[in-house]
C-alpha positions, 0 to 999 in steps of 0.5 A: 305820097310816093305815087304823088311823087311827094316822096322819093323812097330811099334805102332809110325809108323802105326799112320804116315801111318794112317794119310796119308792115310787120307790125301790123302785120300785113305780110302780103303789102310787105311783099309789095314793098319788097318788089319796089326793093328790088326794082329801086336797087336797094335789096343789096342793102343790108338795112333793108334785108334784115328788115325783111327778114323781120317782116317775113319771121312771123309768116314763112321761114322758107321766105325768111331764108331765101332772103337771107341767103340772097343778101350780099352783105350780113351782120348780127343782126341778120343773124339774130333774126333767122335764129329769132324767127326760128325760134317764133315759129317752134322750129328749136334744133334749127335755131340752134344749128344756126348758132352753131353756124354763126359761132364758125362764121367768120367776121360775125360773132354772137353778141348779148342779144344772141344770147338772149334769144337763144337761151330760150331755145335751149330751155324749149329743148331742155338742152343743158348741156348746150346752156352750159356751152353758151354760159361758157361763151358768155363768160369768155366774151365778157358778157357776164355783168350783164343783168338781162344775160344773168337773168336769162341764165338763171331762168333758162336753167332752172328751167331745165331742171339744173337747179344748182347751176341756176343757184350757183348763177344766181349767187354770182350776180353782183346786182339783182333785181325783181326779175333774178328773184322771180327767176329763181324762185319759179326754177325752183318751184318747178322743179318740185321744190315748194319749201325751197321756193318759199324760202327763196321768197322769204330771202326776197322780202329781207333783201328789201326786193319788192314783190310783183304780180308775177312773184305772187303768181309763183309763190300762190301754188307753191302755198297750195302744195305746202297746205299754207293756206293761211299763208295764202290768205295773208299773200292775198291781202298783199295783193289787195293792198299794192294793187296785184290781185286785179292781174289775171295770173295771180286772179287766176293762181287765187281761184285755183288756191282757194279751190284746192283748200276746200273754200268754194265761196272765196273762189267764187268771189274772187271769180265774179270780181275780176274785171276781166277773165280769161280762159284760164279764169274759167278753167280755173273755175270749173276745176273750182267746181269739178273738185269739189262735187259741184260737178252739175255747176262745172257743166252749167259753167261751160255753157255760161263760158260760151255765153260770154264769148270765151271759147273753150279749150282742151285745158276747159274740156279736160277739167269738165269732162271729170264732172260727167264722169262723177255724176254719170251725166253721160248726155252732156259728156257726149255734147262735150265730146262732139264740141270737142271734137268739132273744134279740133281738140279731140285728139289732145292726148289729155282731152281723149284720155278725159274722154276714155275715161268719161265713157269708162265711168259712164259704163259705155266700153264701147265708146270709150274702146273708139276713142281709144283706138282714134287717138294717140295712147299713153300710159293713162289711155291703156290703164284707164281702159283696163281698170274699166273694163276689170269692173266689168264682165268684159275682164278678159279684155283687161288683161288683153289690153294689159299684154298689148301695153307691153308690146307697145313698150309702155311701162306698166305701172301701179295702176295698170297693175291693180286693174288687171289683178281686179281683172283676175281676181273677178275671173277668179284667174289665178294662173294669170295672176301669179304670172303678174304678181311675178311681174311685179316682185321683178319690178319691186312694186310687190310691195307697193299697198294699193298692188299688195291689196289687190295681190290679197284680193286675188288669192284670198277670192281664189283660196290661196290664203298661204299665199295671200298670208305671205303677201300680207306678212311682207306690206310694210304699212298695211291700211283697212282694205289689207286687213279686210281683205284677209278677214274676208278670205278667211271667212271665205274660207271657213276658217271663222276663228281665225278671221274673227282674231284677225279682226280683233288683232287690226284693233290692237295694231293701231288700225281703224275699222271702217265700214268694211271691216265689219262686214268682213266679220259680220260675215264670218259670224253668220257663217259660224252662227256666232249671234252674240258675237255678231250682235256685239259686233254691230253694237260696236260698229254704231257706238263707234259712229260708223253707219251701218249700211244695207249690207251690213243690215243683210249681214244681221238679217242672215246672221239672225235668220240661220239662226232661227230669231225670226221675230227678231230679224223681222223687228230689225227689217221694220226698225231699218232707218234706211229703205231694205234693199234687195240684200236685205231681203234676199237674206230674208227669204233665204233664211225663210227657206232654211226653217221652212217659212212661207209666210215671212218668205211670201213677205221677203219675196213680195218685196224682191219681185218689186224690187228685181222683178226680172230675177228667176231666182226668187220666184223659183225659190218661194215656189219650192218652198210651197212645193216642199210644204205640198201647197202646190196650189201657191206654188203654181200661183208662183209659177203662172206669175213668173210665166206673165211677167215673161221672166225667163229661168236663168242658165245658172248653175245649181248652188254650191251647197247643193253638191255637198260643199260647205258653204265656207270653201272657195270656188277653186275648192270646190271645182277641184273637189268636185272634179275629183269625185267624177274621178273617183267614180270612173279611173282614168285608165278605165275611161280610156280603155272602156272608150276606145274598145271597138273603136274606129280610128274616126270614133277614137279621134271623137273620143279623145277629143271629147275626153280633151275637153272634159280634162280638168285645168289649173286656170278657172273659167271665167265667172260671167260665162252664161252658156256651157263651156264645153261646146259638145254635140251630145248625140254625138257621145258614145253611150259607153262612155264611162260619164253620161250626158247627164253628167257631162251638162252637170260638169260644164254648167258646174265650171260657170262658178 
């Protein structure tokens, strides 16, 4: 119609144009439109600047300046809608030094809509302090009475964890509405306060407010976390009769409800009978199905999603991901991680942790180490990593990645803690681990259960029990894992009275056995022999309803084959409700060879070859028995079958036992035992000299060299070292040496446990 000349453009009817245009929006036919502005004369108007200013809010604020910068003439309105547009576009600190400029303005000073859109900025920054600023300004310019200025207030300092102040505000409005409540109510619940939050609402309902749908969608997780899951039934029937459960936010607050409390087939209702699903609907959902071990349907969820035409986001990756993790599904994890990574939300911090720790789980280090090393870290990157690899034989990594959290000034906390003292404890690394128990008294987390578990762990596997007896005496609530991890110690130990007192002792103080708790003294009685008190024990233990497991069956089966009751340990193998595994047997068949029974160790070690037909140890072990009876025709029998399943003998060192330990003793015992005996043999100070007489420079250098190496250490070495620790070149030993080669191999294949 202009073009017709229909229509004669003036300075009312460009800004109607300008303000379509950015509704639709059509930001490039604006422009358009702002080139007729210019030719027409009219961009000094301030009608149609500020329109521009609108138009170009949405689309570039670098366009949105220069026009405002370029306009002869502003208002408020100008004003307010750089600050809006700034505030659209995530830019907050320069939204609020606009207010700043506008406060010094002259001739301009803010009015309620000013407010009203800054406030938000504020709670965006969590800037209280410039709240109560504006909550100044508004009171002085007489804005006090207005309700959508209350409301803002309330809300923008609950939202920046004031609570009081967003009370104190609220209590001051002389009139109130749905929006005041909701305001309040969700400030509060935020900010951890459920019961408050409830209470809120209660005052609500005797204050004759009504209820709406985003009152219900606050008040429905604040029920979950207070475990009101009757109560949460009774909202819903609310909803259901005023019409609210068909909105998606309180559809969705539903199925993450019903989810949390355990009623898969309510969620599942309420998810099918929504007329329209979000995203959120179906992160909800596989969530629904993730924490409640229908991992394999959280999956199947993601792809029936797509189906759908829902796209997924780094909130649907990071509730799947968990399901891959528990199952192991290691195949559909890598197809998430490419989609991931594929539709750009590989590197959200939460989705790349899902990921490190699907991988961890999955047993792929490697692969959780890459996503790692590609993406932001926090604290739940680096403790995942370490506790992944403390179960690992990678454990010196743990403690590697435990020094490099540090360094990069990130805060360790309980569980980065309690996988590097797994790490340790698996290493048998006790320098190390005091250092971090050290670490941990300065930080006052020495007290904390689950460290203080792993604290008992560490000593009482390395033999520190006056240690691991302090730690013990000083936990406050101690749980089943602290008692079980002193039982065991001190079955470790040897010292079987006393482990057997202690187990005794957790009845009287009130704490439960578990499954656990009975293999700690089942253990101990096996290693005194105490087959009445054993078989009491496991009596106890299924009256008590607690199944017994394969390890306490291999508990049985030792405790009854040291014991020589080899008809009886045969009956309870055959009388077994589950399938023997190779504990069992392996118990078996080291019974056998204490009392000399081939037959039944032919029998054991039938089923071990089926069951690890890989391990040496078996079939070396049934062919020594044979030898040791003369039957060297079987024990060659043994031998060829090892040879033509390719089996190769592991480098291993002899057992304990065989170096005339007891079988009580930790391994750090028997180390520095064993190390004090080579010294009793040959003095240190005969070493040396014998050493060194006759020596060359060169040769003494060797010498002391060699003689560094031998040198015993306070740290023990790593236990999943399968080669000599120390790297020596034997021809190179001088044969005077004080210790020969013989004895050098005995001494590093000794070191591997």
């Amino acid at each position: 119609m202009v073009r017709m000349g229909l229509v004669r453009l003036d300075e009312y009817t460009i800004p109607f144009v300008l303000k379509v245009c950015a509704d639709v929006p059509a930001v490039d036919k604006g422009r358009e439109v702002h080139g007729v502005v210019f030719k027409l004369g009219f961009d000094g108007d301030v009608f149609v600047g500020n329109t521009l200013l609108s138009l170009y809010a949405g689309g570039s604020i670098e366009e949105s300046r220069r026009v405002f910068e370029e306009m002869g003439e502003r208002d408020i309105v100008s004003w307010n809608s750089m600050i809006a547009a700034f505030s659209y576009n995530g830019c907050f600190g320069d939204a609020l030094v606009w207010f700043g400029k506008l406060r010094l303005s002259n001739g301009v000073k803010p009015n309620s809509v000013t407010v009203v859109s800054v406030l938000p900025v504020c709670a965006e920054l969590e800037d209280g302090k410039t709240v109560r600023g504006i909550h100044g300004y508004v009171v002085k310019a007489g804005f006090g009475s207005q309700l959508n200025i209350c409301n803002a207030l309330v809300d923008v300092y609950g939202k920046c964890g004031k609570i009081e102040a967003a009370k104190l505000a609220f209590n001051e409005m002389g009139q109130k509405n749905v929006v005041s409540w909701n305001a309040v109510m969700s400030g509060i619940a935020r900010n951890g306060l459920a019961m408050d939050a409830l209470d809120m609402f209660r005052l609500m309902v005797v204050a004759g407010e009504k209820p709406d749908s985003f009152t219900l969608s606050t008040l429905i997780p604040v029920l979950v976390e207070l475990e009101f899951f009757d109560m949460g039934k009774e909202v819903h029937g609310y909803g259901i009769r005023k019409g609210l459960v068909y909105d998606a936010f309180v559809g969705n607050s539903l199925i993450d409800a019903y989810a949390k409390s355990g009623r898969l087939k309510e969620a599942s209702n309420m998810f099918h009978n929504m007329n329209t699903r979000s995203v959120v609907t179906w992160n909800a959902m596989i969530a629904n199905f993730t924490q409640n071990g229908l991992e394999l349907d959280a999956i199947r969820l993601l792809s029936e999603m797509q189906i759908r035409g829902e796209f997924p986001n780094s909130v649907t990756f990071t509730n799947v991901l968990p399901a891959c993790s528990r199952i192991g599904c290691i195949r559909q994890g890598k197809e998430i991680h490419a989609m991931s990574f594929r539709k750009g939300f590989v590197f959200d911090i939460f989705v790349s942790n899902a990921l490190i720790d699907m991988h961890a789980k999955c047993g792929c280090l490697t692969l959780a180490r890459n996503v790692f090393e590609s993406s932001i870290r926090d604290e739940i990157s680096y403790n995942t990593l370490i506790v992944g690899y403390s179960e690992t034989e990678h454990c010196l990594k743990s403690l590697g990645l435990f020094s490099e959290m540090g360094c990069a000034g990130l805060d360790h906390d309980t569980v980065s803690f309690v996988g590097v003292l797994s790490a340790c404890t698996n290493l048998t690394a006790i320098k190390p681990g005091k250092e971090i128990h050290g670490q941990l008294v300065r930080k006052l987390l020495h007290s904390h259960l689950f460290v203080a578990n792993s604290l008992l762990a560490l000593y009482t596997k390395c033999g520190q029990l006056d240690i691991a007896k302090k730690v013990f005496d000083q936990v406050p609530n101690k749980d089943e894992a602290s008692w079980n991890a002193m039982i065991l110690g001190y079955g470790m130990q040897g010292e079987l009275e006393t482990a057997i007192n202690m187990f005794d002792a957790m009845r009287d103080q009130g704490v439960e056995y578990d499954s656990v708790s009975y293999i700690a003294v089942l253990s101990a009685c096996s290693h005194g022999g105490l087959v009445e008190r054993g078989t009491k024990y496991f009596s106890d233990m299924l009256f008590r309803g607690i199944q017994p497991t394969h390890m306490h069956y291999a508990c049985m089966v030792d405790l009854l084959g040291r014991a020589g009751l080899m008809e009886k340990t045969v009956e309870l193998i055959k009388g077994m409700p589950i399938e023997p595994d190779a504990n069992v047997w392996g118990a078996m068949l080291g019974a056998c060879r204490v009392h000399g029974n081939t037959d039944l160790g032919r029998w054991a070690a039938e089923h071990l070859f089926e069951l690890k037909p890989d391990h040496s140890g078996y079939y070396i072990l049934l062919s020594n028995m044979y030898s040791e009876k003369g039957e060297w025709g079987e024990a060659n029998k043994i031998r060829e079958l090892m040879k033509s399943r390719r089996v190769k003998k592991q480098n291993q060192a002899p057992p304990l036992s065989l170096l005339g330990f007891p079988s009580g003793w930790s391994r750090a015992e028997k180390r520095r035992k064993f190390f004090a005996k080579i010294e009793e043999k040959t003095p240190a100070k005969e070493m040396e000299k014998s050493s060194l007489q006759g020596k060359s420079k060169g040769e003494e250098a060797d010498i002391k060299q060699l003689r560094k190496s031998l040198a015993f250490k306070a740290t023990p070495m790593p236990s999943f070292y399968k080669e000599p620790l120390l790297k020596v070149d034997l021809k190179k030993v001088p044969t005077t040496h004080p210790i020969s080669q013989i004895e050098i191999h005995k001494t590093s294949t000794a070191l591997i446990n």
